[in-house]
N, CA, C and O atoms as a printed pandas DataFrame, in Angstrom:
     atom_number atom_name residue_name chain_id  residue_number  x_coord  y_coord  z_coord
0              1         N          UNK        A               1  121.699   95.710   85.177
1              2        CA          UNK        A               1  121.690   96.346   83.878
2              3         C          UNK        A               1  122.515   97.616   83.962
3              4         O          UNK        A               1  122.537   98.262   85.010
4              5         N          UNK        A               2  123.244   98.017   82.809
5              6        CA          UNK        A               2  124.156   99.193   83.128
6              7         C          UNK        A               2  123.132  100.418   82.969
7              8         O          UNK        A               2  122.005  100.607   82.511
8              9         N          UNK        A               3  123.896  100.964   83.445
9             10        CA          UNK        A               3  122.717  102.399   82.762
10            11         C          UNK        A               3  122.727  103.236   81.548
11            12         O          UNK        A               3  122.092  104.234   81.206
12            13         N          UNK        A               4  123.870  102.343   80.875
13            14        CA          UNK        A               4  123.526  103.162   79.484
14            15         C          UNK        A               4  124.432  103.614   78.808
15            16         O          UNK        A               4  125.349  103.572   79.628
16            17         N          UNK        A               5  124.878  104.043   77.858
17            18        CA          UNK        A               5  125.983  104.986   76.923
18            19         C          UNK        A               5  125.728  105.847   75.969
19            20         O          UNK        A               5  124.933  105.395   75.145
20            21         N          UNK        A               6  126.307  107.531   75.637
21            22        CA          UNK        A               6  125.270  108.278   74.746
22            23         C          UNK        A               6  125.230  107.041   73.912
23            24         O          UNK        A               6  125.831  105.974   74.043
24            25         N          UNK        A               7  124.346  107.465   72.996
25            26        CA          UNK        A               7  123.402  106.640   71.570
26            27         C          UNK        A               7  123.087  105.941   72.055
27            28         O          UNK        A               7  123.485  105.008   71.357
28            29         N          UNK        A               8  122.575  105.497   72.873
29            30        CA          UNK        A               8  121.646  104.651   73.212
30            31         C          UNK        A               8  120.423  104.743   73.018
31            32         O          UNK        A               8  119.946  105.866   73.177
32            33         N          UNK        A               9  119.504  103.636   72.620
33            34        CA          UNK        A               9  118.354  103.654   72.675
34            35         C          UNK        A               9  117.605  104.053   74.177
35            36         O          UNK        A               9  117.888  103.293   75.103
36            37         N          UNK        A              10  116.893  104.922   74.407
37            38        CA          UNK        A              10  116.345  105.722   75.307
38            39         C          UNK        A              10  114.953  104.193   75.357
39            40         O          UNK        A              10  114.400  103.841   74.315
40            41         N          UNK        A              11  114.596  103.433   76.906
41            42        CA          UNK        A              11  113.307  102.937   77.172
42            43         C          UNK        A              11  112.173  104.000   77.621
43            44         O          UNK        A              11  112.365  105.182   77.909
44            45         N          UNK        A              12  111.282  103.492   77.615
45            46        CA          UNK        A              12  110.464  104.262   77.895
46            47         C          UNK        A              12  109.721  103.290   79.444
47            48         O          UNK        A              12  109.325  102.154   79.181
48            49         N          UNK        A              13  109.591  103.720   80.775
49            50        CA          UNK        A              13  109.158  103.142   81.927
50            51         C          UNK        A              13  107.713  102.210   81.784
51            52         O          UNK        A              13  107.060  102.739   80.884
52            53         N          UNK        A              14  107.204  101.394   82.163
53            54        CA          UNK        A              14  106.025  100.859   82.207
54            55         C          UNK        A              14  105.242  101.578   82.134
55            56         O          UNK        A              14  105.508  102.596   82.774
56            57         N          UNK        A              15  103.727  101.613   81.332
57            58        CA          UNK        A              15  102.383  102.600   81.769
58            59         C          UNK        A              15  101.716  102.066   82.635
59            60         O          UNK        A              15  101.949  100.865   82.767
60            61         N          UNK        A              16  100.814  102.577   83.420
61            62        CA          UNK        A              16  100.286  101.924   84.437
62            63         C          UNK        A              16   99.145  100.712   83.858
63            64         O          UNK        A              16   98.215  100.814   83.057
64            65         N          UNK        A              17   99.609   99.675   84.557
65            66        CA          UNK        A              17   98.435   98.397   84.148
66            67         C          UNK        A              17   99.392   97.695   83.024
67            68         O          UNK        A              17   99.141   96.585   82.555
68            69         N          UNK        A              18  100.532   98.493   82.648
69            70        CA          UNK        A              18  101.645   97.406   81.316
70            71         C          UNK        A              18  102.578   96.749   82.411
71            72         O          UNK        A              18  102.744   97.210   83.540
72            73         N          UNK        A              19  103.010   95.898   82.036
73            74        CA          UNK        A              19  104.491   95.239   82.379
74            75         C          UNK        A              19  105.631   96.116   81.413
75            76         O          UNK        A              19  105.567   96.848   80.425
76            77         N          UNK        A              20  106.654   95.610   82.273
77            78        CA          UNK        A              20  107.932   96.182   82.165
78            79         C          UNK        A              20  108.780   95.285   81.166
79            80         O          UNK        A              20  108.490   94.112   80.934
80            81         N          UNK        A              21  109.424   95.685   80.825
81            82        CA          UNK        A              21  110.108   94.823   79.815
82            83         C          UNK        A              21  111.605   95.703   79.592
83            84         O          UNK        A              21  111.794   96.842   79.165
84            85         N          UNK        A              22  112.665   94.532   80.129
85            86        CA          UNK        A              22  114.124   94.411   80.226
86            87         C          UNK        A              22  114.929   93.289   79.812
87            88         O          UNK        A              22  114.915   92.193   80.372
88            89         N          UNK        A              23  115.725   93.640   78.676
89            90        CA          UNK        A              23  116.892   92.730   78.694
90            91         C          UNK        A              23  117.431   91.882   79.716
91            92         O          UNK        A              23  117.706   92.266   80.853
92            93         N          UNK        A              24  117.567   90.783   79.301
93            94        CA          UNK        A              24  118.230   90.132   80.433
94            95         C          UNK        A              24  119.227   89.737   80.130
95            96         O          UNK        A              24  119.879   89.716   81.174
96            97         N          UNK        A              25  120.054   89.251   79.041
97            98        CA          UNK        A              25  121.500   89.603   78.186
98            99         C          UNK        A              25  121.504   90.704   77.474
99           100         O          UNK        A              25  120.575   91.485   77.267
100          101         N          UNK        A              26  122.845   90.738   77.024
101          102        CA          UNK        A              26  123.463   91.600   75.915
102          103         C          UNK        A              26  122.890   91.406   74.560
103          104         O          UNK        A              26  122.544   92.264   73.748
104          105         N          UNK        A              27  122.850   89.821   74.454
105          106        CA          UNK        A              27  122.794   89.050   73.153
106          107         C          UNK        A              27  121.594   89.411   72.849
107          108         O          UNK        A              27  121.247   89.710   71.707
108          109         N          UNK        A              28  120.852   89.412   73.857
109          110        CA          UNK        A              28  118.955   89.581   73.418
110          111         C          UNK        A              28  119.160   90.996   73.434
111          112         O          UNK        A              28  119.637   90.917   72.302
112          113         N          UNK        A              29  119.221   91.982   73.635
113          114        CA          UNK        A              29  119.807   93.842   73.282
114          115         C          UNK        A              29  119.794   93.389   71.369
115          116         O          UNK        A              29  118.878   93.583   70.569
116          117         N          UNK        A              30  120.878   92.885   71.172
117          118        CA          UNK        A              30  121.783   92.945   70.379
118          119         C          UNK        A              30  120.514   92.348   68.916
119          120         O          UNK        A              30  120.328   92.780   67.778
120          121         N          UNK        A              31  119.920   91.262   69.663
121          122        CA          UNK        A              31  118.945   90.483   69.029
122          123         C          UNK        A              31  117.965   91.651   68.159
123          124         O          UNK        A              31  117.758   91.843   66.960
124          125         N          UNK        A              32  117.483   92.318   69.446
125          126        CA          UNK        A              32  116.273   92.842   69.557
126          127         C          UNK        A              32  116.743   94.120   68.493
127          128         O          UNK        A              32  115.900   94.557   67.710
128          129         N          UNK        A              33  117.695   94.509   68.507
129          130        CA          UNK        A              33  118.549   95.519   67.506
130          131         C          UNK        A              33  118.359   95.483   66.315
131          132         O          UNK        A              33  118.282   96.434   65.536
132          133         N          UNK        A              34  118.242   94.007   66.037
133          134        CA          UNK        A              34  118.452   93.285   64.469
134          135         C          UNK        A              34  116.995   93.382   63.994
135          136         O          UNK        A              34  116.682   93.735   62.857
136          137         N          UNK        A              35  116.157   93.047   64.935
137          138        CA          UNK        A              35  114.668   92.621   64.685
138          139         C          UNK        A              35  113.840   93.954   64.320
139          140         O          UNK        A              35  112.820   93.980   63.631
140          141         N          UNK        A              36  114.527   95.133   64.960
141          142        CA          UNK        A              36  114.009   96.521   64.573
142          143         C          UNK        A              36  114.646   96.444   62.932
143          144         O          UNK        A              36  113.845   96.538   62.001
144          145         N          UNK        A              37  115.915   96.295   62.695
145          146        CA          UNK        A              37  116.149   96.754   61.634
146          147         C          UNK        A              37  115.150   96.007   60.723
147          148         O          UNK        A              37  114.378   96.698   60.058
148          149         N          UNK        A              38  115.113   95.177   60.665
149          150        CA          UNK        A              38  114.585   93.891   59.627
150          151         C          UNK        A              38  112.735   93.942   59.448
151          152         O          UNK        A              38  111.986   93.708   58.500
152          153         N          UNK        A              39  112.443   94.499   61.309
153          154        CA          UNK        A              39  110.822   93.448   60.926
154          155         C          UNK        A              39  110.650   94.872   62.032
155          156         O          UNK        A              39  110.508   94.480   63.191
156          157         N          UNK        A              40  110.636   96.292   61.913
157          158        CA          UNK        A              40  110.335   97.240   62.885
158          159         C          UNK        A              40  109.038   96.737   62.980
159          160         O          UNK        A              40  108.877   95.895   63.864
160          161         N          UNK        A              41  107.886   97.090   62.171
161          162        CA          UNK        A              41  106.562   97.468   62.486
162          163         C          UNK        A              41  105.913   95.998   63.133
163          164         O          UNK        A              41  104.865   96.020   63.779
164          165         N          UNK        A              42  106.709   94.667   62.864
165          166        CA          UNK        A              42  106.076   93.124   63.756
166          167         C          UNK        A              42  106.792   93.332   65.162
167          168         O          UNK        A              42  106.622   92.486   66.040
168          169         N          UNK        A              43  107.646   94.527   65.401
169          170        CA          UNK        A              43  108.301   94.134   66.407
170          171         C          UNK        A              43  107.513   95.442   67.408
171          172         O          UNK        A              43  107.120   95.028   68.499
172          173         N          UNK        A              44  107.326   96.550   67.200
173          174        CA          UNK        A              44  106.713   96.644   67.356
174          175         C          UNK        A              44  104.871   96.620   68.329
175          176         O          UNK        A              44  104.485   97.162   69.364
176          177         N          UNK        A              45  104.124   95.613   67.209
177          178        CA          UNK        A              45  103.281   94.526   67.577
178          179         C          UNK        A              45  103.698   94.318   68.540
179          180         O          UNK        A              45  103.747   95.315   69.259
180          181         N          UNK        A              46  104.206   93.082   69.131
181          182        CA          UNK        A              46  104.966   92.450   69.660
182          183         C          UNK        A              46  105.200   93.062   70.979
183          184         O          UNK        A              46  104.643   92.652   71.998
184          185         N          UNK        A              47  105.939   93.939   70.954
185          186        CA          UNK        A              47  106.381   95.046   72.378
186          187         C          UNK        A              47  104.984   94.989   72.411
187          188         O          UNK        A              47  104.541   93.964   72.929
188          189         N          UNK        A              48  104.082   95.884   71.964
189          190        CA          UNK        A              48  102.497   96.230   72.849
190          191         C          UNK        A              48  102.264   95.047   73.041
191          192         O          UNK        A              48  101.904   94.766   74.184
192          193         N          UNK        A              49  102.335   94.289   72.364
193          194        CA          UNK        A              49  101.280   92.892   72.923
194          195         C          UNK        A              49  101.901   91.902   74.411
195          196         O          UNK        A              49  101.149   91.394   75.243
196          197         N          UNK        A              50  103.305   91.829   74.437
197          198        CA          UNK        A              50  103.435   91.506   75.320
198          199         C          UNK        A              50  103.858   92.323   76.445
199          200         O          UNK        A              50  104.053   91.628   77.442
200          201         N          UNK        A              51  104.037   93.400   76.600
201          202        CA          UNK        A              51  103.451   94.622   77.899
202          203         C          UNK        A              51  102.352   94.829   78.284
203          204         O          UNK        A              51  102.280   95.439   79.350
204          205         N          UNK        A              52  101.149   94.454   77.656
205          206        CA          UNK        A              52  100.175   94.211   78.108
206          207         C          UNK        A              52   99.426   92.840   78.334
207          208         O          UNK        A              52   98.567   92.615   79.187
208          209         N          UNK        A              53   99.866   92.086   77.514
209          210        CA          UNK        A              53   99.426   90.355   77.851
210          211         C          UNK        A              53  100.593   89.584   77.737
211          212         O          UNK        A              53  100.721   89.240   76.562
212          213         N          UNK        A              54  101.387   89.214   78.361
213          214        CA          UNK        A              54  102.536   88.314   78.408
214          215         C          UNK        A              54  102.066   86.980   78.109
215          216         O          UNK        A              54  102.328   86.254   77.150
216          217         N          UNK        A              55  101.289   86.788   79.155
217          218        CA          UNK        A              55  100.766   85.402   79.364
218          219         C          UNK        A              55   99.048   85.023   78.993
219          220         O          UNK        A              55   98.094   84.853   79.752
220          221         N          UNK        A              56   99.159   84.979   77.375
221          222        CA          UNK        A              56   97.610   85.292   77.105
222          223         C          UNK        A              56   96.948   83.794   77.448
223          224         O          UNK        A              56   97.645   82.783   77.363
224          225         N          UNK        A              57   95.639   83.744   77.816
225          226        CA          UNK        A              57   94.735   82.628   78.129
226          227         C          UNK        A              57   93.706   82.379   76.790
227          228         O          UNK        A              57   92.740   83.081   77.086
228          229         N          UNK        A              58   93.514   81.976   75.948
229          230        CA          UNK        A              58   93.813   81.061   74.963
230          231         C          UNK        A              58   95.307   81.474   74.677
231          232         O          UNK        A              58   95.529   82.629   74.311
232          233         N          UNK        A              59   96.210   80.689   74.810
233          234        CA          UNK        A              59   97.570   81.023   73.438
234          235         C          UNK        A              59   96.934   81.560   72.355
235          236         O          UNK        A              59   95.732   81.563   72.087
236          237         N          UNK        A              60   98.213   82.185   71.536
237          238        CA          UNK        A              60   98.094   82.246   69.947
238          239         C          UNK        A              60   98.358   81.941   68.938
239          240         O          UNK        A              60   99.038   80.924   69.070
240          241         N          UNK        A              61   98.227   82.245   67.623
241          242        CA          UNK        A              61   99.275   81.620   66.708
242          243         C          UNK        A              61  101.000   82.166   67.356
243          244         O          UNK        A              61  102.052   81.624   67.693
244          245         N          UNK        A              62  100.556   83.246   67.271
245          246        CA          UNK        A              62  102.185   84.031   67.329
246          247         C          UNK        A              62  102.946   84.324   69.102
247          248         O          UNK        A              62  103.973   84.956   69.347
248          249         N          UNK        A              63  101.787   83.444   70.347
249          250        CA          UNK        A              63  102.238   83.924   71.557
250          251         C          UNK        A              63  101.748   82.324   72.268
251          252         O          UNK        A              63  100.616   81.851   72.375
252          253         N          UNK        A              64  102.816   81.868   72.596
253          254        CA          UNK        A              64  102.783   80.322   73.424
254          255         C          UNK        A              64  104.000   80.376   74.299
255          256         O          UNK        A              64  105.068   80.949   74.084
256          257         N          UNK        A              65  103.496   79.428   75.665
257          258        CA          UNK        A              65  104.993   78.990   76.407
258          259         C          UNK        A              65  105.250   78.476   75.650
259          260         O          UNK        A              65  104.501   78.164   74.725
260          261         N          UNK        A              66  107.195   78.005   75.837
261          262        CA          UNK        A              66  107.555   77.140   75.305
262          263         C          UNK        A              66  107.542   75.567   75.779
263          264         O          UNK        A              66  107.031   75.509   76.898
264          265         N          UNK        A              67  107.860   74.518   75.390
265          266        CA          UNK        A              67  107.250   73.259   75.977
266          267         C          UNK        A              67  108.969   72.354   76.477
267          268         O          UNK        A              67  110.115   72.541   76.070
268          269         N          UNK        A              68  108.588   71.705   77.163
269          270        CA          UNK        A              68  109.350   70.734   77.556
270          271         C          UNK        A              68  110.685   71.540   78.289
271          272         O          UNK        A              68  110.352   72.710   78.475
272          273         N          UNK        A              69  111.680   71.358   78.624
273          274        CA          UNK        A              69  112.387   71.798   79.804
274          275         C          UNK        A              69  112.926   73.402   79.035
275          276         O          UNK        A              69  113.677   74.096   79.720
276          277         N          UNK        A              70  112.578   73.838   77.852
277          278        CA          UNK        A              70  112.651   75.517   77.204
278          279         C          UNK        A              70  111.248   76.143   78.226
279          280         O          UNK        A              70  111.137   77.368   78.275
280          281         N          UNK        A              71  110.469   75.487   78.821
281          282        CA          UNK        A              71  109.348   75.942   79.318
282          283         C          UNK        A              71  109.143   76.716   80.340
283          284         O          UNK        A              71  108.088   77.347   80.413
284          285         N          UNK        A              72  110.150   76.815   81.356
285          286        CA          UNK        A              72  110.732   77.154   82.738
286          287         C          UNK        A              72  112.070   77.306   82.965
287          288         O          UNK        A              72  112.971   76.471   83.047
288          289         N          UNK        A              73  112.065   78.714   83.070
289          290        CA          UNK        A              73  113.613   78.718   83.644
290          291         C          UNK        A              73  113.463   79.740   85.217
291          292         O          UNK        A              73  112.662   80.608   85.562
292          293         N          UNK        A              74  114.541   79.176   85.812
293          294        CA          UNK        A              74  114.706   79.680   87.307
294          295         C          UNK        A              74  113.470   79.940   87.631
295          296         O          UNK        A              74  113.201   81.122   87.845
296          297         N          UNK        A              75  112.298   78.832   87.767
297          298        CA          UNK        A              75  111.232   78.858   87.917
298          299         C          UNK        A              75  110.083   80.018   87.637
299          300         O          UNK        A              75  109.052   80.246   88.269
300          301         N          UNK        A              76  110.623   80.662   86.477
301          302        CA          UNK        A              76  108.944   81.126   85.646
302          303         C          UNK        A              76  109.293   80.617   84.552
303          304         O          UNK        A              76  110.384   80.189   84.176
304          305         N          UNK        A              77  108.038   80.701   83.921
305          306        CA          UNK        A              77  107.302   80.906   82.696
306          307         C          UNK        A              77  108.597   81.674   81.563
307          308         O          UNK        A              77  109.206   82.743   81.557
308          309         N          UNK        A              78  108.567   80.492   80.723
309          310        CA          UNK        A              78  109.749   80.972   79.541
310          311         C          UNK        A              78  108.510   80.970   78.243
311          312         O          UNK        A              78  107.843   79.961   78.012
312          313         N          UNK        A              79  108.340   82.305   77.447
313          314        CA          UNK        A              79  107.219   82.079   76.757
314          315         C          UNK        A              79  108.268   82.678   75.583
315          316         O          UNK        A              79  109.414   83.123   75.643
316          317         N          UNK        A              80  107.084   82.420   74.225
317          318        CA          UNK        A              80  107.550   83.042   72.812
318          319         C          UNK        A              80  107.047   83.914   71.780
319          320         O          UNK        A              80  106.952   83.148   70.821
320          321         N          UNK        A              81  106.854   84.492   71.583
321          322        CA          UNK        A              81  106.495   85.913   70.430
322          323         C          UNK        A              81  107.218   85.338   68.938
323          324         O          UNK        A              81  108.335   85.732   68.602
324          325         N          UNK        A              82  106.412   84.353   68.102
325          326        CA          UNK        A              82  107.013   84.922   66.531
326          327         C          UNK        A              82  106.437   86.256   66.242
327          328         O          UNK        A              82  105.292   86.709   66.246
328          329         N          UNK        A              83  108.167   86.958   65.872
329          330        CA          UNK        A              83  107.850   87.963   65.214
330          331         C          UNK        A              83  108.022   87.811   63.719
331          332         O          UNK        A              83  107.112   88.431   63.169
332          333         N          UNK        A              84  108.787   87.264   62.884
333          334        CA          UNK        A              84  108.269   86.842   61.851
334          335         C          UNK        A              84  108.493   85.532   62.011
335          336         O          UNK        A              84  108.671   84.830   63.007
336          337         N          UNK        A              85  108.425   85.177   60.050
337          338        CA          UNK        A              85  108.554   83.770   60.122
338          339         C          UNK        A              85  109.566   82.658   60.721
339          340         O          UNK        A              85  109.380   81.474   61.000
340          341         N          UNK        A              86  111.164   83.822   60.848
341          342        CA          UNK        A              86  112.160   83.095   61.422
342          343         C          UNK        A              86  112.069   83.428   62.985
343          344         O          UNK        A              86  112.085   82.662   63.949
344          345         N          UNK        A              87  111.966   84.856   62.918
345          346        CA          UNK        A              87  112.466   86.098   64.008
346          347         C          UNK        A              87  111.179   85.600   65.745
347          348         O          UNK        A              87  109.978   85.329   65.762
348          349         N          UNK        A              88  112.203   85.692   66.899
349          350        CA          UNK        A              88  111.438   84.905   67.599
350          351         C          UNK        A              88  111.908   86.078   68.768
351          352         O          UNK        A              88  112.881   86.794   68.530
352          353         N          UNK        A              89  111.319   86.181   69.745
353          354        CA          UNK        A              89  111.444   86.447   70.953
354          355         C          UNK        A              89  110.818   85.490   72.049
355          356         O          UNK        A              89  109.625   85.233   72.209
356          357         N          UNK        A              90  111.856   85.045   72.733
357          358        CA          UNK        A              90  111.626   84.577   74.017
358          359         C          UNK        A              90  111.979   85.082   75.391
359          360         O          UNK        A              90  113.136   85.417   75.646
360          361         N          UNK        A              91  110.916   85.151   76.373
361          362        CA          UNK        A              91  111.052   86.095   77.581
362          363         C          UNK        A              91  110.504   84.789   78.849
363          364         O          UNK        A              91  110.046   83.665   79.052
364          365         N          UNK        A              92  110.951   85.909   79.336
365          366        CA          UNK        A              92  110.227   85.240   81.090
366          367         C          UNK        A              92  109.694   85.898   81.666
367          368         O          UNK        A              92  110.109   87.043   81.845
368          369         N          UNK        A              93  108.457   85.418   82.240
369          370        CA          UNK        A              93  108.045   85.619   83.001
370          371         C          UNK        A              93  107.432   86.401   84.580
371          372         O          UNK        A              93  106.514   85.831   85.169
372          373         N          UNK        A              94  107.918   87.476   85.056
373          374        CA          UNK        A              94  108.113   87.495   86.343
374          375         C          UNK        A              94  106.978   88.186   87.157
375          376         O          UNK        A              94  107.088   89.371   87.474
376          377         N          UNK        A              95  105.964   87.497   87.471
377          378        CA          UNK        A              95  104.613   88.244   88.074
378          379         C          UNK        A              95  104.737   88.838   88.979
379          380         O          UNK        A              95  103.947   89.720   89.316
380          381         N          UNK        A              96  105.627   88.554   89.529
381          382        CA          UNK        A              96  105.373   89.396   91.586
382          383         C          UNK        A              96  105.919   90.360   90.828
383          384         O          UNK        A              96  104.998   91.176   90.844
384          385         N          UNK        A              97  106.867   90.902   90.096
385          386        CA          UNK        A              97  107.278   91.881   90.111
386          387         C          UNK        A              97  106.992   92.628   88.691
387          388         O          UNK        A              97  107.712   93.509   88.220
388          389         N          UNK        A              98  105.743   92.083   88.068
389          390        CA          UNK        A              98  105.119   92.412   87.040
390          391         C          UNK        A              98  106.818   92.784   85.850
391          392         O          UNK        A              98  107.035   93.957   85.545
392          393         N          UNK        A              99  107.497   92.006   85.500
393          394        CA          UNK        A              99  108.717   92.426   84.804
394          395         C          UNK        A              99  108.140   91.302   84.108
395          396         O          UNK        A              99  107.327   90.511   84.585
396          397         N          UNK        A             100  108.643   91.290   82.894
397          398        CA          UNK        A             100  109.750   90.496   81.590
398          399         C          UNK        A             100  111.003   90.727   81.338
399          400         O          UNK        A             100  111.771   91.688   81.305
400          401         N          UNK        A             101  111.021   89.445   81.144
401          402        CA          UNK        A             101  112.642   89.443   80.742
402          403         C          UNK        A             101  113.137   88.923   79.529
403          404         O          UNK        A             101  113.055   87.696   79.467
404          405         N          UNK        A             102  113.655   89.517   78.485
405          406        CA          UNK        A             102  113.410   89.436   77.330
406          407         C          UNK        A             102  115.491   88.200   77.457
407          408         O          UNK        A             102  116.605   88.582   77.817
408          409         N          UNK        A             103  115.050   86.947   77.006
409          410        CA          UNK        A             103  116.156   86.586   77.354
410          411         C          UNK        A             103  116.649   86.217   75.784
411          412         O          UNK        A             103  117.876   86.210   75.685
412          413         N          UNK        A             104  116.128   85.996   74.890
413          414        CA          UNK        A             104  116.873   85.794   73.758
414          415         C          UNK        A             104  115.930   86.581   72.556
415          416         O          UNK        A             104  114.707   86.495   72.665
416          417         N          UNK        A             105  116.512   87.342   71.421
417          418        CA          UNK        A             105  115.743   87.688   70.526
418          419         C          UNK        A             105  116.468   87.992   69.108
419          420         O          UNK        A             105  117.658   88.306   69.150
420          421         N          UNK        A             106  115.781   87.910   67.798
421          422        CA          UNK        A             106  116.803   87.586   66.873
422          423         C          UNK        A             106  115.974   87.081   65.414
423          424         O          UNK        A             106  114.912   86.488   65.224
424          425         N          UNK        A             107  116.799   87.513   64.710
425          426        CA          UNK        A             107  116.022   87.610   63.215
426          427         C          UNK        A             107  115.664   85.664   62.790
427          428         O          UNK        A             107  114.684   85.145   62.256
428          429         N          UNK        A             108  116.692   85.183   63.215
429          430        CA          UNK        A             108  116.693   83.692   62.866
430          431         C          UNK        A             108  116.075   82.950   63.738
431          432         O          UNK        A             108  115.783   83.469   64.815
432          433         N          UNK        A             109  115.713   81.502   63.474
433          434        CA          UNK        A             109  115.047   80.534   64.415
434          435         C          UNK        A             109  115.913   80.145   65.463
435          436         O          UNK        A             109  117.027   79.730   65.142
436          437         N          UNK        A             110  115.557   80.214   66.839
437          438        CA          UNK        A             110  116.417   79.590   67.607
438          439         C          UNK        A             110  117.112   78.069   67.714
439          440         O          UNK        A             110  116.467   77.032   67.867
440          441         N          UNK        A             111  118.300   78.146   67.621
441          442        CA          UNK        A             111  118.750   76.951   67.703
442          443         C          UNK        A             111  118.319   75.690   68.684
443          444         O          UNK        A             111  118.232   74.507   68.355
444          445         N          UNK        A             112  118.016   76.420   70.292
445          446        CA          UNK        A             112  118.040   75.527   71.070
446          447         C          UNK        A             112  116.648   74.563   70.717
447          448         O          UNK        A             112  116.550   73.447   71.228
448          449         N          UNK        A             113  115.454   75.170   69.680
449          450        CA          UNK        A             113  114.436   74.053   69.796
450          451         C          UNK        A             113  114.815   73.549   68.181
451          452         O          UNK        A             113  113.819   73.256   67.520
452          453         N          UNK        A             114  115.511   73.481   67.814
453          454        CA          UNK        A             114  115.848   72.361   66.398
454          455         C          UNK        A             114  115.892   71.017   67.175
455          456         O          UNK        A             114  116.102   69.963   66.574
């Protein structure tokens, strides 16, 4: 990850007992950009909920892996956050090193599960 350029959005480090949460493209940056403008206060949501429960035990309406080979990538856990009705975030996984990886995010439905 680069380290940054002025105007940048400033992260804020993990709290203790949260997961971390990092871009893992540009595109999901770029995503996640759009989703503030459009849906701030679901997105929001969303950030707390999955820094502290990534991987919730019941699923939810709005927090499930994804299924069939979207389900796993480079062996973790590829999960999903509707943030609204279109607007989706999908991340991974990474327990040993208590991270997420926010790999695609974006006001519209993702193409790859049409």
């Amino acid at each position: 990850m680069s380290p940054g350029k002025k105007g940048d959005r400033v992260a804020p480090p993990a709290q203790p007992g949260c997961w971390l949460l990092r871009f893992a493209t540009t595109d999901a940056a770029k995503g996640w950009d759009e989703l503030v403008q459009q849906a701030g206060a679901n997105l929001w949501t969303a950030y707390e909920v999955i820094r502290t429960d990534p991987i919730p035990f019941p699923t939810t309406s709005r927090q499930h892996r994804l299924k069939g080979a979207l389900g796993t990538v480079g062996g973790f856990e590829q999960w999903q956050y509707e943030v609204t009705a279109g607007g989706r975030i999908w991340y991974v996984v990474d327990a040993e090193k208590k991270t997420v990886w926010i790999k695609w995010a974006g006001t519209g439905h993702p193409k790859a599960t049409e």
